[in-house]
N, C-alpha and C positions, 0 to 999 in steps of 0.2 A: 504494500500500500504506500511505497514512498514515493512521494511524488505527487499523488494525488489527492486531491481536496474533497474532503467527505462532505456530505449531502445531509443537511437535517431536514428530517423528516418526523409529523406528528400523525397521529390516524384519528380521524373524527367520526364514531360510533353512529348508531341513528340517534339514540339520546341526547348527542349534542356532546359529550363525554369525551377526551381523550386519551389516548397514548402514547406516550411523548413527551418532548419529542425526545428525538434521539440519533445520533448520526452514525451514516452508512457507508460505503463505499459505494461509488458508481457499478463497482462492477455487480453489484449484489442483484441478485432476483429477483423477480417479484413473488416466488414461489419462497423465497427465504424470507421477505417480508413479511407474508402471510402467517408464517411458523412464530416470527416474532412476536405478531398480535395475538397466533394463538397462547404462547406461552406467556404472555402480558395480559391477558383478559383479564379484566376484575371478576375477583369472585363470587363479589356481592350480586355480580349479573347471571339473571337467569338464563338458561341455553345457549351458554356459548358455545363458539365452532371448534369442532371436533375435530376436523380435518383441512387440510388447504382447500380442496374441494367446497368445503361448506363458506368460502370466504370470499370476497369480489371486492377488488379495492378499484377506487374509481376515481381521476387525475381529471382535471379541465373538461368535463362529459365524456371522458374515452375509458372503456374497462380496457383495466392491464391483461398483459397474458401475462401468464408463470413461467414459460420459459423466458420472458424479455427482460432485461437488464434495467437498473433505472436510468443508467446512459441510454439506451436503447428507449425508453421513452418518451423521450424528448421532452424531459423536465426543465424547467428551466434553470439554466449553472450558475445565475449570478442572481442571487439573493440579497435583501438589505441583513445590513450585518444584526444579531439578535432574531430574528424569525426562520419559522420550518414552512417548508411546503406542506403544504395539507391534503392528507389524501382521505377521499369518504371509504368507507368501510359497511356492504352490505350483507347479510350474512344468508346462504342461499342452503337450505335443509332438505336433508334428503327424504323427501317421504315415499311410504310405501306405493304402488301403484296397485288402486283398486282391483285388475284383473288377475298378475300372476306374483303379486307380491315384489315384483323389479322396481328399483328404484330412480328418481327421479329428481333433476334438481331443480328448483322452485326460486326464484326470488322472492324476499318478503320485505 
């Protein structure tokens, strides 16, 4: 990581609630992002995500992928000094499917 200028980043709940913030390296995933909220949920909160799967972070109206980088998504690198990028945080649950029991993912 020498060399490179890390990225703060905060996650904003539907609550209204954050996480955060906390700084990243560019090359980081959005798939390791996700792992980070998972293992930062408050506990106080009921049904948090269980999986990366169950998580959808969302940047200037655009969902991330999990394999994309946060360099790769065109965050933007220059920041005022003191604040994080804000990213929304939707949580999408697997439920059962009524016919054979396969499941399905849901926004809520």
């Amino acid at each position: 990581m020498a060399g490179e200028d890390l990225i703060e980043l905060k996650f904003r709940l539907a609550d209204g609630a954050d996480i955060g913030p906390s700084k990243f390296s560019p090359t980081t995933t959005v798939a390791s992002l996700k792992e980070k909220i998972i293992s930062r949920w408050p506990k106080e909160k009921e049904n948090g995500p269980k999986t990366v799967n169950n998580v959808q972070l969302i940047h200037a109206g655009k969902i991330l992928e999990d394999n994309m980088t946060i360099a790769e998504s065109r965050l933007p690198v220059v920041e005022l000094p003191g604040t994080a990028i804000t990213m929304h945080v939707v949580l999408r649950p697997s439920l059962p499917d009524k016919k054979g029991g396969n499941t399905h993912n849901h926004l809520i």
